[in-house]
C-alpha positions as CSV (number, residue, x, y, z in Angstrom):
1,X,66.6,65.6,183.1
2,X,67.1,65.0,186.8
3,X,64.0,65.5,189.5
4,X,66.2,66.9,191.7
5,X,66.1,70.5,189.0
6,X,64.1,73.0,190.0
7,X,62.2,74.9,187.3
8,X,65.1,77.5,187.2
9,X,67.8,74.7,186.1
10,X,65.4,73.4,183.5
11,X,65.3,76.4,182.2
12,X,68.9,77.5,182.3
13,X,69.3,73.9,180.3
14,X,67.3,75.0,177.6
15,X,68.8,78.7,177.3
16,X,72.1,76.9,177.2
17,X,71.0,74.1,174.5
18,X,69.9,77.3,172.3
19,X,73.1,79.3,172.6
20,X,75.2,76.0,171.7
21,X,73.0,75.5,168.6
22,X,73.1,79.7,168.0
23,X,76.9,79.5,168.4
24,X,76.6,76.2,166.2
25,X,74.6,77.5,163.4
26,X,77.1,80.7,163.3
27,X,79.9,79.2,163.3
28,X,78.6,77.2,160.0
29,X,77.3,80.1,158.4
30,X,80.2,81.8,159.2
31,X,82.5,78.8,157.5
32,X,80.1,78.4,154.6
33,X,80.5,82.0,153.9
34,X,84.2,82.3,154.3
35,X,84.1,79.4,151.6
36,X,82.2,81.2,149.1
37,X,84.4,84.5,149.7
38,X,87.5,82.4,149.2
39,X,85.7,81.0,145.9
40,X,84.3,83.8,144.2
41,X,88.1,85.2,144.7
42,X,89.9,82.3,143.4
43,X,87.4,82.6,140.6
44,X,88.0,86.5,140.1
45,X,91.6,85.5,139.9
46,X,90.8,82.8,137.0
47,X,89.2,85.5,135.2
48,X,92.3,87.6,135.5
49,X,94.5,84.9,134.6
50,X,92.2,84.2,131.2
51,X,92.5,88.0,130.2
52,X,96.2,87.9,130.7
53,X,96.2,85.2,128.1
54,X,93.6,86.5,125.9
55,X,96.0,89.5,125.2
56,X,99.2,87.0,124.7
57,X,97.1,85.4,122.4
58,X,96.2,89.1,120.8
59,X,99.9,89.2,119.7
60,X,99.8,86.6,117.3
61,X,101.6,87.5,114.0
62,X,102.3,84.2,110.8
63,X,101.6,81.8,113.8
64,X,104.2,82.8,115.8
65,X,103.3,84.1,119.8
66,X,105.3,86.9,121.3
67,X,105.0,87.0,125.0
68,X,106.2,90.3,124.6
69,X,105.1,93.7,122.4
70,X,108.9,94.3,121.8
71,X,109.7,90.8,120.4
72,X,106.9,91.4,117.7
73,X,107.9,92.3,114.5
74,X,108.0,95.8,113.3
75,X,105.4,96.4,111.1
76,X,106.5,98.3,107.6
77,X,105.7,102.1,108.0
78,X,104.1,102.8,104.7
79,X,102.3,100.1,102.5
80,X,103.2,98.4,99.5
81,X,101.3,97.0,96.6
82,X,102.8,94.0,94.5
83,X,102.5,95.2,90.9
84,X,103.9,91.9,89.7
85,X,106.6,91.0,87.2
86,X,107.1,92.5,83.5
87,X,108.6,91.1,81.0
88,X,109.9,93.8,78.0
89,X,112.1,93.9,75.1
90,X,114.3,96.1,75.2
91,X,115.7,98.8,72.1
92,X,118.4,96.4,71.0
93,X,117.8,95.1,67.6
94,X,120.7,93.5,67.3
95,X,119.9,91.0,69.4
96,X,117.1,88.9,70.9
97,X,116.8,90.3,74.7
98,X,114.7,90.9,77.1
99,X,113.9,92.1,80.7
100,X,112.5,90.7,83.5
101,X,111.6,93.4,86.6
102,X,109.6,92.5,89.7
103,X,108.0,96.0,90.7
104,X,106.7,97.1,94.3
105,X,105.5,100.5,94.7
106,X,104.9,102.0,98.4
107,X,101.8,104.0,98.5
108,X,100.2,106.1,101.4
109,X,96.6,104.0,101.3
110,X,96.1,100.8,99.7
111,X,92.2,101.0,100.2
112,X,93.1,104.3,97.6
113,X,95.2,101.8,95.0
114,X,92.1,99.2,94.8
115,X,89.1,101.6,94.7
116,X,90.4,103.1,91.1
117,X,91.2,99.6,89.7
118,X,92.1,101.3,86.4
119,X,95.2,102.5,88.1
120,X,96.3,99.6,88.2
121,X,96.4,98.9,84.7
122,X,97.7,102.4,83.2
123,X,100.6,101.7,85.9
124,X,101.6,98.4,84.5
125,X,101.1,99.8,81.0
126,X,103.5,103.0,82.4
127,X,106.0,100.6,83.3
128,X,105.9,98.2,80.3
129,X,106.7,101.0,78.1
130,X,109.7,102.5,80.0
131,X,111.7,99.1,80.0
132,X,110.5,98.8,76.3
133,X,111.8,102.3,75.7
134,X,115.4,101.3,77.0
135,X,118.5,99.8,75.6
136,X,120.8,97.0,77.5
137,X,123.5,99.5,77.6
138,X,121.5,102.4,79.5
139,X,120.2,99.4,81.9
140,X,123.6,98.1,82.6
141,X,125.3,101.6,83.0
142,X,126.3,102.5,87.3
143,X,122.8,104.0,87.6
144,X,120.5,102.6,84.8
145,X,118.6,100.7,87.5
146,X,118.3,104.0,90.0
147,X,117.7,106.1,86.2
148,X,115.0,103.4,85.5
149,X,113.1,103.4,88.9
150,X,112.8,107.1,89.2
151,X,111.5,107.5,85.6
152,X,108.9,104.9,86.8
153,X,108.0,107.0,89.3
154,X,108.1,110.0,87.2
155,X,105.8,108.4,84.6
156,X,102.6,107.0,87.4
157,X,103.1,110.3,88.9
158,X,102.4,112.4,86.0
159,X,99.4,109.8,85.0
160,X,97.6,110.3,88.6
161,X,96.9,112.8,91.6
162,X,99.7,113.8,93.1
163,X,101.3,111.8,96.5
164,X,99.6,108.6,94.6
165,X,103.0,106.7,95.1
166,X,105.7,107.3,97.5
167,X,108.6,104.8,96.3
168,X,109.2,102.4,93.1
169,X,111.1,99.2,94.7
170,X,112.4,96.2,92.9
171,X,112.4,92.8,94.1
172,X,113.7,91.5,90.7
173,X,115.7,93.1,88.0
174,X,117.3,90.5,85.4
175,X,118.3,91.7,82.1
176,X,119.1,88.9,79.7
């Protein structure tokens, strides 16, 4: 500070020390919060970006992603239940023969199918007995296989409430 100052330069020094250290101090606060604006967007983005891949992820189906809901596969409209494979012999006494029949039935619930596991059962025992009932000529006939799958279907509807099955499908059908 110079002597030469009067009283009202001092103070004029001071007011202007303060408004460099005001303008100083805003100016920081002013960056600092600018910076944390900038962050907390940058973070909100992340969080977007995160969800975005959560639901990618969602579409996961045997392993395989799909960026896309229409590359998915479809999914089957109506249920089936594996009733397995049967093994009959069939009317011919002539010879030794048999059949072998993989058997899928579609069905409108499959929580429905389990809950009465003793459907289960009388259907296989349904089906058993059809092949059993049939000759190798009636199953090789134009047919016999479209005659064989509706009596099927005849037969497990007549044993349980009705709209129980929808469709008797086979995966298999050998007769040897």
């Amino acid at each position: 500070m110079r002597t030469e100052q009067g009283p009202d330069a001092v103070l004029d020094a001071l007011r202007d020390g303060q408004r460099r250290l005001m303008l100083g101090v805003s100016g920081t606060l002013a960056f600092v919060l600018l910076v944390g604006f900038l962050g907390l967007r940058q973070t909100a983005d992340i969080g977007r970006g995160v969800a975005e891949i959560s639901a990618r992820a969602r579409l996961l189906d045997a392993g395989r992603e799909y960026a896309l809901e229409a590359f998915a596969p479809r999914r089957a409209a109506l249920p089936l239940v594996n009733l397995g494979t049967f093994i009959a012999n069939p009317l011919d006494a002539s010879l030794i023969r048999y059949v072998r029949v993989s058997v899928q039935v579609s069905v409108p619930s499959v929580e429905r199918m389990e809950r009465y596991g003793l459907n289960l059962i009388r259907t296989r025992a349904a089906i058993t007995g059809l092949l059993s009932g049939r000759t190798v000529a009636e199953l090789g006939l134009p047919g016999g296989q479209e005659a064989a799958r509706e009596d099927i279907r005849a037969a497990i509807t007549a044993r349980f409430p009705r709209d129980y099955i929808l469709g008797v499908h086979f995966t298999e059908f050998v007769v040897q």
